[in-house]
C-alpha positions, -999 to 999 in steps of 0.1 A, spaced: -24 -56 321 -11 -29 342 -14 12 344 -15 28 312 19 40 303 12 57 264 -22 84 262 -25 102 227 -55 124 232 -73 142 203 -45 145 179 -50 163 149 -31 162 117 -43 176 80 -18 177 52 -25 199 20 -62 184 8 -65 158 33 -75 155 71 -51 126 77 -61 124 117 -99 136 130 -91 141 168 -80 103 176 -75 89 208 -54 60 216 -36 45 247 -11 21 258 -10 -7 288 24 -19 308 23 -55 297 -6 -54 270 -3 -60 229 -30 -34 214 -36 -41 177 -41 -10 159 -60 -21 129 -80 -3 96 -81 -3 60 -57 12 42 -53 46 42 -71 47 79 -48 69 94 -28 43 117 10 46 101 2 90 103 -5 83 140 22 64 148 44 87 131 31 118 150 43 95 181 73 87 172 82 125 157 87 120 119 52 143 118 47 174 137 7 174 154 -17 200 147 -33 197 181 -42 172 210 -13 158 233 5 128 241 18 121 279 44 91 284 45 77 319 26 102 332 48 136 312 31 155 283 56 150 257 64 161 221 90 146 202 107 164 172 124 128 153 126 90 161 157 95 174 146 117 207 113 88 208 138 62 210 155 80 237 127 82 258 116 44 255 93 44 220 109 27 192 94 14 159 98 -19 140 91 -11 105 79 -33 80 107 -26 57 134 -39 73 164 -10 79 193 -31 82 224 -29 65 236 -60 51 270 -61 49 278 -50 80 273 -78 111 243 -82 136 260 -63 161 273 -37 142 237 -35 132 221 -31 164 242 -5 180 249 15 148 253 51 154 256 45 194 292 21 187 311 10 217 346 29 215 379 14 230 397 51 229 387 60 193 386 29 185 349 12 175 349 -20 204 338 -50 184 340 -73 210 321 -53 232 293 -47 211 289 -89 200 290 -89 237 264 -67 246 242 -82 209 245 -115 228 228 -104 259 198 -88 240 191 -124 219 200 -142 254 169 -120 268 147 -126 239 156 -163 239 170 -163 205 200 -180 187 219 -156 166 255 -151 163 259 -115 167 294 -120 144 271 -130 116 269 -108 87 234 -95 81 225 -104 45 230 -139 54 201 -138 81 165 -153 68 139 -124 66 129 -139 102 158 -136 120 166 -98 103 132 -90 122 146 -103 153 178 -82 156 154 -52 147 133 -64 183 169 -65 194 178 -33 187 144 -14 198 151 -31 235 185 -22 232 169 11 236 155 5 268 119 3 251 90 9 271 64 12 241 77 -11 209 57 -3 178 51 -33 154 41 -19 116 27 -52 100 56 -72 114 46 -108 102 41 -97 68 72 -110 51 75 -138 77 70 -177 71 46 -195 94 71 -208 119 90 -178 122 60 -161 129 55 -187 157 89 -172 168 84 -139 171 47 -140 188 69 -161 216 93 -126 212 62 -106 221 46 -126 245 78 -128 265 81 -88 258 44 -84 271 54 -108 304 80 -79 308 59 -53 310 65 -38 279 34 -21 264 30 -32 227 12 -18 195 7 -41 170 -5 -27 131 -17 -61 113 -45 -67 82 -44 -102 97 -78 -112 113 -61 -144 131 -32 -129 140 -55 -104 162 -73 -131 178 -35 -150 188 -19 -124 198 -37 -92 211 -54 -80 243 -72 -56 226 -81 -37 192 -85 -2 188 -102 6 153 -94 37 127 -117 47 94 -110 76 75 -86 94 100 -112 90 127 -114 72 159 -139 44 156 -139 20 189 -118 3 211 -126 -35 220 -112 -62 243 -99 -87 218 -114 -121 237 -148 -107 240 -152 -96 206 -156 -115 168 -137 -113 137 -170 -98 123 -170 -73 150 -141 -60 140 -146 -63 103 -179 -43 110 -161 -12 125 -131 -14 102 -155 -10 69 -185 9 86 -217 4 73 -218 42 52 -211 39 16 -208 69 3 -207 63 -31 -241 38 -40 -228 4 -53 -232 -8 -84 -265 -31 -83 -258 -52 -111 -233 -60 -141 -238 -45 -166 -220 -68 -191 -238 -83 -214 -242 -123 -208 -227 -132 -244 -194 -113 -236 -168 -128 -251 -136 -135 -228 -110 -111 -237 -82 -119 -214 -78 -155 -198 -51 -158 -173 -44 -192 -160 -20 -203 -134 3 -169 -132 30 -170 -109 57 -142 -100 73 -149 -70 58 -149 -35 31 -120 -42 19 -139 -77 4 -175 -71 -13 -192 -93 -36 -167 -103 -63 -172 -126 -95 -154 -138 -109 -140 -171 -120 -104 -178 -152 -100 -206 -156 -75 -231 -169 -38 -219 -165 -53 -183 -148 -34 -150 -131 -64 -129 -122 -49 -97 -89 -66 -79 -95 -59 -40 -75 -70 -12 -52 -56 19 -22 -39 14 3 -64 1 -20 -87 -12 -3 -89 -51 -29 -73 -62 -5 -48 -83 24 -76 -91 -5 -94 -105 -9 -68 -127 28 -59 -136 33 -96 -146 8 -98 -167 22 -64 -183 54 -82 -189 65 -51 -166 81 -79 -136 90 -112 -154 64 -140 -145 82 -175 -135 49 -195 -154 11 -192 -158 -5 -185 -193 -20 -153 -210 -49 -155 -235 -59 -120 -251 -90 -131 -274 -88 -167 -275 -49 -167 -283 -23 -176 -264 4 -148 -257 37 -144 -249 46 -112 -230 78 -107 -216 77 -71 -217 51 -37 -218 60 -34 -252 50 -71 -258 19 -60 -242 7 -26 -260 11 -50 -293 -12 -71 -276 -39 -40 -271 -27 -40 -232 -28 -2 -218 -16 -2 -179 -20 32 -159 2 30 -128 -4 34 -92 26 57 -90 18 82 -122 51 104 -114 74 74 -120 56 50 -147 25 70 -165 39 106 -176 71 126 -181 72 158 -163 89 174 -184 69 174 -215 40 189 -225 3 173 -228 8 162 -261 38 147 -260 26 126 -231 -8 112 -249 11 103 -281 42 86 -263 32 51 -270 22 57 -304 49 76 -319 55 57 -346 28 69 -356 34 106 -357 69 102 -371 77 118 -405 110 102 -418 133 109 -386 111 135 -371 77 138 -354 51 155 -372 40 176 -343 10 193 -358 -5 156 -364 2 152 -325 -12 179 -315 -48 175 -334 -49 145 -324 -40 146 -290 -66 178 -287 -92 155 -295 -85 136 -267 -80 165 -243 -113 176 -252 -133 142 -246 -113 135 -215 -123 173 -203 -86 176 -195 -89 211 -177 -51 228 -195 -50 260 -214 -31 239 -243 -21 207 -252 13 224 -260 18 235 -222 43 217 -203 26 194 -172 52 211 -151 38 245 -155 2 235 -152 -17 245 -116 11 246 -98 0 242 -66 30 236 -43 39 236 -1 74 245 -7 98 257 -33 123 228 -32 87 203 -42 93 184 -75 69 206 -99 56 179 -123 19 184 -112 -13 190 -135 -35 185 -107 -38 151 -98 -74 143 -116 -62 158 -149 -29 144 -149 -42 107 -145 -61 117 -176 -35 125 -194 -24 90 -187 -49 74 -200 -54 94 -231 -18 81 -239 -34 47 -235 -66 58 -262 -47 73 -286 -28 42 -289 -61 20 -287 -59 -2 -260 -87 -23 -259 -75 -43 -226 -70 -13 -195 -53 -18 -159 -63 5 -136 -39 7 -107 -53 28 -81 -71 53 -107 -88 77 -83 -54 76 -57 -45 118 -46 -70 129 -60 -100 148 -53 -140 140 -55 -150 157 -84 -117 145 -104 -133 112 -88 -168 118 -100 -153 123 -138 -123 90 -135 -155 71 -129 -176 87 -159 -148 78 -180 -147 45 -168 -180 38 -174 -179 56 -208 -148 33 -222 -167 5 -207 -199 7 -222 -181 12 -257 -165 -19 -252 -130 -15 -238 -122 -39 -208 -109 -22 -171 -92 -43 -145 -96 -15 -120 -72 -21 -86 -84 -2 -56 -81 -3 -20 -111 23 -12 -142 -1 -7 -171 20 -19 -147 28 -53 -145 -14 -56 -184 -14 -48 -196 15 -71 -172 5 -98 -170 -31 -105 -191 -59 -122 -171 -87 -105 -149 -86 -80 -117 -110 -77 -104 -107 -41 -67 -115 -31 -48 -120 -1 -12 -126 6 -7 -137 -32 -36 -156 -38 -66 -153 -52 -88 -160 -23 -125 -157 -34 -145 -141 -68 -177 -124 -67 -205 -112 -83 -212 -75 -79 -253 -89 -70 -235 -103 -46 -211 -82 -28 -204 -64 4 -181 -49 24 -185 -78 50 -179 -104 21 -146 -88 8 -139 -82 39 -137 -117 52 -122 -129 17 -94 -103 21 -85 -119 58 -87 -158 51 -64 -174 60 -40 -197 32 -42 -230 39 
């Protein structure tokens, strides 16, 4: 490894309600790969965004071969030598490789765009990087793999310095993941300096020099990657603070019937072969990494993304869903991770929005008897302690609390409008619940009463499957935990059992 070439020093970044970055420090070798690694949520992608200019700092500073620098989008990063590989791939596909690489910054021949040129100049950039790709090839017909490779392409076409890898194997097969860690040795061999964002524990171990750490927006440790365990890291990436007290034991009855049995689900590459059964008046919680199919597990079995096989018992009978609608007449209720898009409609008020999947109850000939919906939804309100002055008032117009006047208004606050969600799913009597993400945006006394609730529809004997990616929710919450990783379901648990180590490790395995 050589002199450092990247410093960020104490940078600080809060967005409304949240301190996304506490003061972190990070820097970047010539010829080094430093994984950048955390739990979701840690603060890595907000830190590598402040780099790269897409968010503005609060405070600290950030020198670049040996400047103090700021930049104000991706575009003046790139300039200077910092370029990002993102995840999701930003290629277009009917255009060709070439045309792809040097898009916006097109070789000209007069005014006109110099084809040849530009396959000419693509050719030397694969010819460096020691990969076969005709640069004449239209994009969409490229593998996954090779897509990723003309993005490397295109970052040293820059004249990188710094390349930024966000979870770069993620879509990748095992042997062109063998490809592109030969891409990044050979970058590293150059001199390059190289931060690599990966969940996967191995990967770390392969590839990496060393591993610098994030929880909670904060800075945890730094270590060199040969002198250190998978535990090690594990250890700083969940921290031993819970700040929530686990639940000690389930609190299911041992006689619990089986209320859903899933056998064998599978829905494309995030779905396979799934299996596990939830109880009556239990909380299953699904943990796993980001992109483990934790929520296409769910969506599948809500008929909400078709499933290619697998079976579906709800009490002891098999089931055929192939829709949500299917589903709700099976006494399914699922409350979305994204609540704008798939759990309310802004537009109407409280009570339209509990009774929408029940309105055929409320209808009198072609009309709906509104006062029925609105006594009934009240009740609901007032048990769920939905804080609204009416269950007439539009969600829109309820504590509006907003950075900017062109922000989409279709707020209750976060907390109240999640339980405006699932009232929607009580009034129509849902004794099977998916929890996608309950507690996600919102705040820790809206927490404090998602959990109450929780507890409350558990105890009177509805079922949760309750999907989260905070630990100490997964810990305090659930009375078995099925883990998953990359698809799978990679390990079950006890909550008598359970740690953060244990998930943990089940999260990381590795498929055979």
């Amino acid at each position: 490894m050589g002199e450092v070439i990247l410093t960020m020093k104490e940078i600080d970044k809060s967005f409304p309600g949240v301190h996304a970055l506490d003061h972190v420090s990070f820097e970047v070798k010539k010829g080094e790969v430093h994984a950048l690694m955390g739990e979701n949520g840690a603060g890595k992608s907000t830190l590598m965004k402040v780099l790269t200019g897409i968010y503005k700092k609060d405070s600290g500073t950030i020198t670049f071969e040996g400047k103090d620098v700021e930049f104000h989008n991706t575009r003046e990063a790139q300039d200077a030598g910092i370029v990002i590989v993102h995840q999701e791939l930003n290629m277009l596909g009917h255009l060709t490789v070439a045309q792809n690489i040097f898009i916006g910054r097109e070789f000209k021949k007069g005014i006109a765009i110099d084809d040849k040129k530009m396959n000419e100049e693509a050719k030397k950039l694969f010819d460096r990087l020691h990969i076969d790709i005709d640069p004449t090839e239209t994009m969409s017909n490229l593998t996954v793999g090779k897509q990723q490779m003309c993005e490397i392409a295109k970052a040293i076409s820059h004249e990188a310095k710094v390349i930024i890898f966000d979870e770069p194997s993620a879509a990748l097969t095992e042997a062109e993941i063998e490809e592109l860690f030969k891409i990044i040795k050979d970058l590293r061999k150059q001199q390059l300096g190289i931060v690599y964002i990966s969940h996967r524990m191995d990967e770390i171990k392969v590839i990496t020099d060393r591993v610098t750490v994030m929880r909670d927006g904060t800075y945890v440790g730094t270590l060199i990657t040969k002198d250190c365990t998978k535990d090690d890291i594990i250890n700083m990436m969940v921290g031993r603070v819970i700040y929530e007290d686990p639940k000690e034991h389930s609190m299911v009855a041992p006689d619990a019937p089986v209320v859903l049995k899933v056998e064998h689900l599978n829905a494309g590459k995030m779905v396979q072969d799934v299996s596990f059964e939830l109880h009556k008046g239990e909380i299953l919680g699904f943990s796993g990494l980001m992109g483990a199919g934790r929520t296409e597990t769910a969506r599948a079995i809500f008929g909400a993304d078709p499933k290619e096989s697998g079976d579906i018992y709800v009490n002891g009978k098999k089931v055929e869903i192939n829709s949500p609608e299917d589903a709700v007449k099976c006494g399914i209720g699922y409350l979305s991770e994204d609540r704008k898009r798939y759990g309310i409609v802004v537009q109407k008020t409280v009570a339209e929005n509990s009774t929408m999947a029940t309105l055929e109850k409320y209808m009198k000939g072609l009309f709906i008897d509104k006062k029925k919906e609105k006594k009934v939804s009240e009740e609901y309100v007032k048990s769920l302690a939905t804080k609204t002055p009416s269950v007439d008032q539009l969600v829109v117009n309820l504590k509006i609390k907003t950075p900017s006047s062109d922000q989409i208004v279709g707020d209750l606050s976060g907390g109240n409008q999640q339980k405006v969600v699932i009232a929607k799913w009580l009034v129509r009597d849902c004794d099977i619940l998916i929890f996608d993400e309950p507690t996600r945006g919102i705040d820790v006394g809206a927490k404090n009463e998602i959990y109450k609730l929780m507890n409350k529809l558990a105890e009177e004997g509805k079922s949760i499957i309750m999907i989260s990616s905070e630990m100490t929710e997964i810990l305090r919450m659930s009375d078995r935990i099925v883990i998953m990783c990359e698809g799978r379901k990679t390990g079950e648990v006890g909550i008598e059992e359970a740690s953060q180590e244990t998930i943990m490790n089940m999260a990381t395995r590795e498929i055979s």
